[in-house]
C-alpha positions as CSV (number, residue, x, y, z in Angstrom):
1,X,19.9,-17.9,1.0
2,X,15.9,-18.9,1.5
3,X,14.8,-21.3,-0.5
4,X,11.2,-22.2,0.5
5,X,9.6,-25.1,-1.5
6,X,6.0,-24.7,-0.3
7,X,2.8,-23.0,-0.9
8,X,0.6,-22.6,1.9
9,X,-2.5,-24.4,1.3
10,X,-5.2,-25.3,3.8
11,X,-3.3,-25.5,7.1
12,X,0.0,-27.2,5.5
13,X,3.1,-26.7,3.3
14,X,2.8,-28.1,0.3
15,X,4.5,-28.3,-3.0
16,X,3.4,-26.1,-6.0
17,X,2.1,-27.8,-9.3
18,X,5.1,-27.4,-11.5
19,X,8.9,-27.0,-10.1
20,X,9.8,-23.4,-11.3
21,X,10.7,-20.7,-9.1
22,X,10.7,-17.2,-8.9
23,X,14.1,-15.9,-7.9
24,X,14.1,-13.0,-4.5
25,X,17.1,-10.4,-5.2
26,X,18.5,-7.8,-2.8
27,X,18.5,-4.5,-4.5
28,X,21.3,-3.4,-2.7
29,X,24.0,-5.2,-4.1
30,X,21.8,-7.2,-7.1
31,X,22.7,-10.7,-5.5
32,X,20.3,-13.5,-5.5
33,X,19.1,-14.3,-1.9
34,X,16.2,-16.6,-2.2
35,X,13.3,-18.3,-4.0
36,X,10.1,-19.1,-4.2
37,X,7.1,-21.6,-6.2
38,X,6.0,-20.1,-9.0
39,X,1.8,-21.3,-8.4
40,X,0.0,-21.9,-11.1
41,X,-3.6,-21.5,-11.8
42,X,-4.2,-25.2,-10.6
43,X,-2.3,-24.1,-7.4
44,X,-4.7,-21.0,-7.3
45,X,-8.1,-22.7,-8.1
46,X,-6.6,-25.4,-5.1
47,X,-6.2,-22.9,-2.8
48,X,-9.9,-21.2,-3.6
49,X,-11.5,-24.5,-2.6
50,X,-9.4,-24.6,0.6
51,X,-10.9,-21.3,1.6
52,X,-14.2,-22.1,0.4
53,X,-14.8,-25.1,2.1
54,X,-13.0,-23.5,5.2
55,X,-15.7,-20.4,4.7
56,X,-19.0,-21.8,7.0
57,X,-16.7,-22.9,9.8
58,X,-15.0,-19.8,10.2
59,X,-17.9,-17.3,9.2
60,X,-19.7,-19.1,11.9
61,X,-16.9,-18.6,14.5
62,X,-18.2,-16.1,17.1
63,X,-16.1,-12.7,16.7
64,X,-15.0,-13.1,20.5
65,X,-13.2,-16.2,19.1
66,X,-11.6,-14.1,15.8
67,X,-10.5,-11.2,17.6
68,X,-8.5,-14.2,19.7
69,X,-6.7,-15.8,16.3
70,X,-6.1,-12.0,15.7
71,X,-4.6,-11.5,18.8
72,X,-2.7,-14.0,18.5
73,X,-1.3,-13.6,15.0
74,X,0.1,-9.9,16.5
75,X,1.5,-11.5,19.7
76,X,3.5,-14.2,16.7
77,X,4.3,-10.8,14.6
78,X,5.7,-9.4,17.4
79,X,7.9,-12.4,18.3
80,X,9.0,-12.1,14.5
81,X,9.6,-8.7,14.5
82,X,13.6,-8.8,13.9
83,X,13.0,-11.3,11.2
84,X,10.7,-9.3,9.4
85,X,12.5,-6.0,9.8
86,X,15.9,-8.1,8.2
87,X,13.8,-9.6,5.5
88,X,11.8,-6.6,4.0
89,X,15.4,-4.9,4.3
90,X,16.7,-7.8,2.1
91,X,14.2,-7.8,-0.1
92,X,13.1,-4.3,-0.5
93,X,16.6,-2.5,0.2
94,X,15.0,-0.5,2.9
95,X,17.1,1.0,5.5
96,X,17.1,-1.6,8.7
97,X,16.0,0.8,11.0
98,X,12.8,2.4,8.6
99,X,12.0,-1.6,8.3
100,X,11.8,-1.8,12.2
101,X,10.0,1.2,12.7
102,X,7.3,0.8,9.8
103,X,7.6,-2.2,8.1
104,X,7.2,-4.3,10.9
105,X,5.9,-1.8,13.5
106,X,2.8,-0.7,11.8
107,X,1.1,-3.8,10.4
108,X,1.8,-5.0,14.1
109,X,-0.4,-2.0,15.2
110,X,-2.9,-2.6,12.4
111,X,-3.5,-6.6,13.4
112,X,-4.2,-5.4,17.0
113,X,-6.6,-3.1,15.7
114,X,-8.3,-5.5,14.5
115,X,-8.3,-8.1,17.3
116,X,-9.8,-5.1,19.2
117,X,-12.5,-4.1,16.4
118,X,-13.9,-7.4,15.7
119,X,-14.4,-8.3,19.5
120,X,-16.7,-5.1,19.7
121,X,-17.9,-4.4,16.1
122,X,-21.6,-4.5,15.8
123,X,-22.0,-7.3,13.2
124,X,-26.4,-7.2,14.3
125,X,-28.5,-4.2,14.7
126,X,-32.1,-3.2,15.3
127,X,-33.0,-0.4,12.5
128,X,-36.9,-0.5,13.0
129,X,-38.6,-3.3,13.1
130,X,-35.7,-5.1,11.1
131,X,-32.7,-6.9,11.8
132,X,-29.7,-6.2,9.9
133,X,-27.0,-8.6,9.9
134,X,-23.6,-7.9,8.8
135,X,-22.2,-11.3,7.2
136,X,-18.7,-11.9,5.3
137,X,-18.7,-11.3,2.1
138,X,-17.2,-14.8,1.2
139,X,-13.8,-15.8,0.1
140,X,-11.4,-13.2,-0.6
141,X,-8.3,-13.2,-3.1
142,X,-6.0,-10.4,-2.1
143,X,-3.3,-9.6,-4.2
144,X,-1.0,-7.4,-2.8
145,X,2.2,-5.4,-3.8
146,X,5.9,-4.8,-2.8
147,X,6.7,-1.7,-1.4
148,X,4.8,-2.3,2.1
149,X,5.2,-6.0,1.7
150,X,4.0,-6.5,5.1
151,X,1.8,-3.6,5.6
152,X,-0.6,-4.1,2.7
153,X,-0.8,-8.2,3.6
154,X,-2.1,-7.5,6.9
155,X,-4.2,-4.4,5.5
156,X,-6.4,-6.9,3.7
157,X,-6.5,-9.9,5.8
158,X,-6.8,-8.7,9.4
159,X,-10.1,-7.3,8.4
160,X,-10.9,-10.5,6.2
161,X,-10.4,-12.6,9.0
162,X,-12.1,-10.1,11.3
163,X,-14.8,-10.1,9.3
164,X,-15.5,-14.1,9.0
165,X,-14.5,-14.3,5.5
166,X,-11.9,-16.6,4.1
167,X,-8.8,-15.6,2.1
168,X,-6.4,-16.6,-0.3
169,X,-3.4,-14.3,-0.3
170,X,-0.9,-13.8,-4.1
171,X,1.6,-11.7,-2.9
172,X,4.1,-9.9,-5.0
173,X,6.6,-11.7,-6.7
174,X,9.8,-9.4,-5.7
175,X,8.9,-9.2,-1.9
176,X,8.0,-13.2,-1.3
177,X,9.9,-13.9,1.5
178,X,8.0,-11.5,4.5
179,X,4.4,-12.6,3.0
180,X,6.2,-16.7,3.9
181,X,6.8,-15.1,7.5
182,X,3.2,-14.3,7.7
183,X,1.9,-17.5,6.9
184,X,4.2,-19.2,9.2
185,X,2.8,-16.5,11.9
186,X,-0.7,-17.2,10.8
187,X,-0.3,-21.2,11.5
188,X,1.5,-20.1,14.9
189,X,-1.8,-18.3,15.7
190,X,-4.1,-21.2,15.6
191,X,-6.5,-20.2,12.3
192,X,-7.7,-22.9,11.2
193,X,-6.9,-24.4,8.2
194,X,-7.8,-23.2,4.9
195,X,-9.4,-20.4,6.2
196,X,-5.8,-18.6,5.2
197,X,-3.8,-19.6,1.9
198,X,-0.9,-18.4,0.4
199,X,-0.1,-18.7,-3.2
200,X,3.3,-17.2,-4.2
201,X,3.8,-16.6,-8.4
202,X,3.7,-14.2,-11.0
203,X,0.7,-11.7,-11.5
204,X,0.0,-12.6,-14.9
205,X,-0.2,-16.3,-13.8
206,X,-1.1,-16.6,-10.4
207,X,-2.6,-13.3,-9.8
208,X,-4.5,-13.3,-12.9
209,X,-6.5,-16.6,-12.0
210,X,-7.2,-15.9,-8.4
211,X,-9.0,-12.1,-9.7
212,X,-10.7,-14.6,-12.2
213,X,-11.9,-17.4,-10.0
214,X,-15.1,-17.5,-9.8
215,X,-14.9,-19.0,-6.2
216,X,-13.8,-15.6,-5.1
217,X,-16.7,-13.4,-4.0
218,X,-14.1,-10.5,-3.4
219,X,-10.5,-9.1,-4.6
220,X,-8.9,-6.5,-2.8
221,X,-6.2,-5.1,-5.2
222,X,-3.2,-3.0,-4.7
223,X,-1.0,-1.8,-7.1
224,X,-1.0,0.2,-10.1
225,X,-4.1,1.7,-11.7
226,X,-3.8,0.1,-14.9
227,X,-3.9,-3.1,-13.4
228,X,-6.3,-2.1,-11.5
229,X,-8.4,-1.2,-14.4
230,X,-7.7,-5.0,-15.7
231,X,-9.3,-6.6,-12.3
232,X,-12.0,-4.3,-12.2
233,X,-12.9,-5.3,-15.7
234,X,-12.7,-8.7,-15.1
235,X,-14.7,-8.4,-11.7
236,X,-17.1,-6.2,-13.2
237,X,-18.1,-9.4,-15.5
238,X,-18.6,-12.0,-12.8
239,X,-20.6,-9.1,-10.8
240,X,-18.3,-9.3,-8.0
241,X,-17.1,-7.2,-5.6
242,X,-13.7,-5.1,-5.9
243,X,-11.8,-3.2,-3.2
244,X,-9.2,-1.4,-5.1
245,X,-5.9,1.0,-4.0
246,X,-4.2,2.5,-6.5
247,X,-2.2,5.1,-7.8
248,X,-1.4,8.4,-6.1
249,X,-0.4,11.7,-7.4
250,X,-0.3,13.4,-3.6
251,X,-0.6,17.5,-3.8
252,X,1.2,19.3,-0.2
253,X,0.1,22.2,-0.1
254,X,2.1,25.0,1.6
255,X,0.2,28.1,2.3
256,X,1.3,31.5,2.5
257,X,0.6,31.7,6.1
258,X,3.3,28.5,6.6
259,X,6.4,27.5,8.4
260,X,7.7,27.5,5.2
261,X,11.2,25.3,6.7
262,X,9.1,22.8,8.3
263,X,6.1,22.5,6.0
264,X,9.3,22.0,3.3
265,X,11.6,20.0,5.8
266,X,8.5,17.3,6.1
267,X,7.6,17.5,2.7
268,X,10.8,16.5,1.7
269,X,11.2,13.6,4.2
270,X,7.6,12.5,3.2
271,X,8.8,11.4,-0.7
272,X,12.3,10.1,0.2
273,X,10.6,8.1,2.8
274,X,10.9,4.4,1.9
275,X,12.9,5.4,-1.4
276,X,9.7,7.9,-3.0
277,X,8.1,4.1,-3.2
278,X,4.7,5.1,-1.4
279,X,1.6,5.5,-3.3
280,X,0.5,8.5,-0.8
281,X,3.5,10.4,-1.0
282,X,3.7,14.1,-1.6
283,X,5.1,14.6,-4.8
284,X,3.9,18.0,-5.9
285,X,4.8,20.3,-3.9
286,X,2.7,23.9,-4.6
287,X,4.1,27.1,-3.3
288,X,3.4,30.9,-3.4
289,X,5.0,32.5,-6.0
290,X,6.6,35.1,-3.2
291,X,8.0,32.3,-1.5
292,X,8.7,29.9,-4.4
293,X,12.5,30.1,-4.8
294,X,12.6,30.1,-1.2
295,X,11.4,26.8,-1.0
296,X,13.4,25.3,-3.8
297,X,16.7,26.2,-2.1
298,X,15.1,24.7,1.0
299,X,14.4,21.2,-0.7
300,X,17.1,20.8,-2.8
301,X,19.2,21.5,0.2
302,X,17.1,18.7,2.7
303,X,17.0,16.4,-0.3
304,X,20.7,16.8,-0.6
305,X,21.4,15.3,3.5
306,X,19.5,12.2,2.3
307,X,22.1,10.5,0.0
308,X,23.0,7.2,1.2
309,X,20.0,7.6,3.9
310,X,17.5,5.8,1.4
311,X,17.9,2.7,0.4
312,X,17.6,1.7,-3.7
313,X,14.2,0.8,-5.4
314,X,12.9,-2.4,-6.1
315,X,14.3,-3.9,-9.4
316,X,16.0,-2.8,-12.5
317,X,12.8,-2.0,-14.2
318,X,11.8,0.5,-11.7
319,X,15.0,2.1,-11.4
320,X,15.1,2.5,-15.1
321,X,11.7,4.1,-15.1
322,X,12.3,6.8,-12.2
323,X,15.5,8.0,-14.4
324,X,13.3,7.8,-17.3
325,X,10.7,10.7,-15.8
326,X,13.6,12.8,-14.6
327,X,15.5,13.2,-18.1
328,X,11.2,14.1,-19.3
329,X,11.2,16.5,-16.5
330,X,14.2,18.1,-17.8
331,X,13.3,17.5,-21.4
332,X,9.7,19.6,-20.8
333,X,11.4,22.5,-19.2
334,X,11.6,21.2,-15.6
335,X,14.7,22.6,-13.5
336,X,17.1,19.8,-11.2
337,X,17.8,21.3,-8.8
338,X,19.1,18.4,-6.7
339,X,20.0,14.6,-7.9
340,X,19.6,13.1,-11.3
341,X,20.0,10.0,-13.3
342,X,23.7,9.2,-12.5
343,X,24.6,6.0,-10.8
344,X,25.1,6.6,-7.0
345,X,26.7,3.2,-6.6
346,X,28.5,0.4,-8.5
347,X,26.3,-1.8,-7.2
348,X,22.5,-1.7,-6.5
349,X,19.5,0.0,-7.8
350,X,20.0,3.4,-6.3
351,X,18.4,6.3,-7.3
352,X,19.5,10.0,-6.0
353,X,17.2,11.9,-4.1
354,X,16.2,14.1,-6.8
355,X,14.3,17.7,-6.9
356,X,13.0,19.2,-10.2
357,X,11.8,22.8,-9.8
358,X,9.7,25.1,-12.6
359,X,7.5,22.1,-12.9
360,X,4.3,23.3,-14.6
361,X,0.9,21.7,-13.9
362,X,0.8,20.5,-17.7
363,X,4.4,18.0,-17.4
364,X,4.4,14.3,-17.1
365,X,6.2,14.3,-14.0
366,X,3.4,16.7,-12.7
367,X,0.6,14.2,-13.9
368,X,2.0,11.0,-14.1
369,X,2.7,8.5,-11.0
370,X,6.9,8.0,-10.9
371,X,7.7,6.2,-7.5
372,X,10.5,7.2,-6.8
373,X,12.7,9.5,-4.5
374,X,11.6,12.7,-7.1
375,X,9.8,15.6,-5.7
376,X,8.2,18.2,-7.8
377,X,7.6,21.6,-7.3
378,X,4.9,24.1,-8.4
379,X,4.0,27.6,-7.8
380,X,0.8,28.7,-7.4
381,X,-0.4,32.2,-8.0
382,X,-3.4,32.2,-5.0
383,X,-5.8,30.1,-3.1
384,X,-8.0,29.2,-6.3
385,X,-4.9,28.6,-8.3
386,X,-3.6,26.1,-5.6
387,X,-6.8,24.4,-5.5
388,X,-6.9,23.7,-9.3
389,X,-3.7,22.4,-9.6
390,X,-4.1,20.3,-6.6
391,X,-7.4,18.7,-8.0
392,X,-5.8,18.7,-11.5
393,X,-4.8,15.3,-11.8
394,X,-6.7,11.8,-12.4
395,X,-5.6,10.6,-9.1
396,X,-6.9,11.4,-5.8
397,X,-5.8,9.4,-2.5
398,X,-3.8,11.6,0.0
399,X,-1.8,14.8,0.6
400,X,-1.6,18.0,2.8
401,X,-1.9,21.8,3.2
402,X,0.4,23.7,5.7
403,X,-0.9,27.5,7.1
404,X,0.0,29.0,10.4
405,X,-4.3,28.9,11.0
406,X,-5.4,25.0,11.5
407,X,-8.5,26.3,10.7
408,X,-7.4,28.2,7.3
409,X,-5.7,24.4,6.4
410,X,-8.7,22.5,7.2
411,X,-10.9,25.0,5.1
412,X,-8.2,24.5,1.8
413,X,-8.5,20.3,2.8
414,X,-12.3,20.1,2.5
415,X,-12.0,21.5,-1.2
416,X,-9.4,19.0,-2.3
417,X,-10.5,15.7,-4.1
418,X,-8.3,13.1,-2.3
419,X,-9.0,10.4,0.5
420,X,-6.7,11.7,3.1
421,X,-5.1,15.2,3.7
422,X,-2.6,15.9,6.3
423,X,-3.2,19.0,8.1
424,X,0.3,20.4,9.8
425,X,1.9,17.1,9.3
426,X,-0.5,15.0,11.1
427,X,0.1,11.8,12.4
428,X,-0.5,8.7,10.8
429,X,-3.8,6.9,12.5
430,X,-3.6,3.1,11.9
431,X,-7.5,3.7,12.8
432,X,-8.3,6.1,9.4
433,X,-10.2,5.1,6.5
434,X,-7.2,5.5,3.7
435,X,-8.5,5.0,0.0
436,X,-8.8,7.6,-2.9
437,X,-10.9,9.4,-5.1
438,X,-11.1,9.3,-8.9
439,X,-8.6,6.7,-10.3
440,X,-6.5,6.1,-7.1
441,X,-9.4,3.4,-6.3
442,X,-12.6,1.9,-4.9
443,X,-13.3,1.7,-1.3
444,X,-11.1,1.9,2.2
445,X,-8.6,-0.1,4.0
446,X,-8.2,0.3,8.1
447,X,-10.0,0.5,10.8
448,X,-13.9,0.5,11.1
449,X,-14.5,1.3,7.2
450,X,-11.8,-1.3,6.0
451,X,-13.8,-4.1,7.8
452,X,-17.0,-2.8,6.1
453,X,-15.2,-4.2,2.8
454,X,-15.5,-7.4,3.6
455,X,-19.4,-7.6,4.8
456,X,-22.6,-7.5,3.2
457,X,-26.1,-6.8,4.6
458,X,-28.9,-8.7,5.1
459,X,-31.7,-7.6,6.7
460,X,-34.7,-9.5,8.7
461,X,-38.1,-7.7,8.8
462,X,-40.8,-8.9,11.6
């Protein structure tokens, strides 16, 4: 049981404005393992002048001096590793070792990118006979969401901090406990104080008055595109600046030319992977008509070797929504081929790994975001078929095409309208700009172009 009292609030613990709490439950067996403050707006708008008066110090600091706090707020991840890896497992239900592996071991990878990109980023340059001067945008509020609970904190603020700006972090309210670990890393670190804050609450409360503050020059967003829509609204109002990641609707791709077993092997493996709870993920999978039933015995027998390999999803709520696409699938003319909506375990909010063939580009489970462990699967009838189901949907932020020709793959990718396309299964590059087109969001997170988010651009003329 973790019970932590505290908000962090310019370089100390401190106690939130009212007493409630906001209870942290293991999926996995529906117990209740923690809790945390439920801030308020006064907590929030407390916080927001912490990082504002925090914001000349620290967007004065030379970079040399960042990239060291950043360095060090890796080298304190690091040390935490175990505890983090345990706590998104208790808090997320994800398998211990997928928690080890990514939820600890990539945001570790993405902080020392950072350390390493603001020691050598070119914050001046000489265009002409002008200056231009890349400055932090100001305070950020960064509100982040639960299925990458550490992943998507250090997303936004590595960058922040690389950046000079200042940042108040809401995280979300099912996933508290690994976004406390990070402050407590943070503090290790040495940042100073109030240049990070942490406000744990609800996102109609807490989340809604830190996109509202009008101390915050910035909110980074990620989560669903309706909410998303909400925040940019609201931003849009104050003229301030938005960095949104949203929903996903992730087309792979497998052409004739394929390895049909692997491009279908990975493919699988891709939406069970942290329980089908990934924004990227590839849930419509588009095959050749002459090697469409092929493929559907092929995933429903790889989804059928995951079973207990996944771990459950996130609440009741979201369980109850997953089964709630696959009995529309089903009711629209889809085919299950593997899983369904009965109850795996007594105990737990387990969803089978589930396969729905016949799927027609027209479906809601074809068009509609589920996030869960449900792959879809489409045939195409050629290239120009592919192409238009893969671009038909609102959303636009990863996916991939498979041919036995990189170069045939790479010709398909440029056509598609999404952020990020894996070509042969690619590798995941912690140094990529990831972000979407269309309704999946505004702007990029990693590397080089995720630190552009948080500057703007003066120039001096002489």
């Amino acid at each position: 049981m973790k019970a932590h009292d505290g908000l962090y609030i310019d370089g100390t613990w401190r106690p939130a404005e009212s007493r409630d709490v906001i209870e942290v439950v293991n999926p996995a067996d529906e117990q209740v393992i923690g809790h945390v403050p439920a801030g308020s707006a006064l907590d929030v708008d407390t916080a927001v002048r912490a990082a504002r008066a925090a914001l000349p110090g620290w967007a004065a600091t030379p970079p040399a001096e960042r990239a060291a706090r950043l360095a060090a707020l890796r080298d304190a991840l690091v040390a935490r590793k175990d505890e983090i890896a345990e706590t998104v497992t208790a808090e997320l239900g994800s398998p211990l070792q997928f928690s080890r592996t990514v939820h600890a071991g990539v945001p570790i990878a993405v902080a020392g990118s950072y350390a390493e990109l603001a020691a050598g980023h070119p914050f001046e340059e000489k265009v002409g006979n002008s200056t231009v001067l890349h400055e932090p945008v100001g305070v950020v509020g960064a509100i982040t969401p639960w299925n990458y609970p550490l992943h998507q904190i250090v997303a936004k603020v590595a960058p922040a901090l690389a950046a000079g700006c200042t940042i108040v972090l809401k995280p979300a309210e099912d996933t508290p406990l690994t976004a406390q670990l990070f402050a407590e890393a943070v503090h290790e670190a040495g940042v100073p104080a109030g240049v990070f804050n942490l406000v744990t609450g609800l996102g109609p409360v807490a989340g809604q008055a830190l996109a509202e503050h009008p101390g915050v020059d910035l909110v980074s967003f990620t989560g669903s595109t309706a909410v998303g829509r909400r925040i940019g609204a609201a931003a849009g109002a104050a003229v301030k600046k938005v960095a949104l990641e949203l929903g996903g609707k992730s087309a792979n791709v497998i052409l004739p030319s394929a390895d049909l077993a692997k491009a279908v092997h990975v493919g699988v493996a891709n939406v069970m992977s942290n329980s089908g709870q990934t924004c990227s993920a590839w849930t419509r999978m588009l095959v050749h008509r002459d090697r469409y039933a092929e493929a559907v015995e092929l995933a429903a027998g790889a989804a059928a070797k995951y079973g207990d390999r996944i771990g459950p999803v996130v609440n009741a709520k979201q369980r109850a929504r997953v089964r709630g696409y696959i009995e529309q699938g089903v009711a629209e003319g889809a085919r299950l081929v593997a899983g369904g909506t009965e109850t795996p375990h007594e105990k737990g909010y387990f969803v089978s790994p589930t396969v729905l063939a016949d799927v027609t580009p027209d479906m809601t489970v074809a068009q509609e975001e589920i996030f869960g462990p449900v792959l879809t699967i489409l045939r195409y009838e050629d290239e120009e078929d592919a192409l238009r189901i893969a671009n038909g949907t609102v959303y636009g932020l990863a996916g991939a095409v498979w041919a036995g020709d990189e170069a045939e793959a790479v010709a398909f990718a440029r056509r598609m309208d999404t952020g990020q396309v894996d070509i042969n299964g690619g590798r995941f590059n912690p140094l990529a700009p990831f972000g979407g087109y269309k309704q999946s969001g505004v702007g990029r997170e990693l590397g080089a172009h995720g630190l552009a988010e948080y500057l703007q651009t003066k120039s001096l003329q002489f």
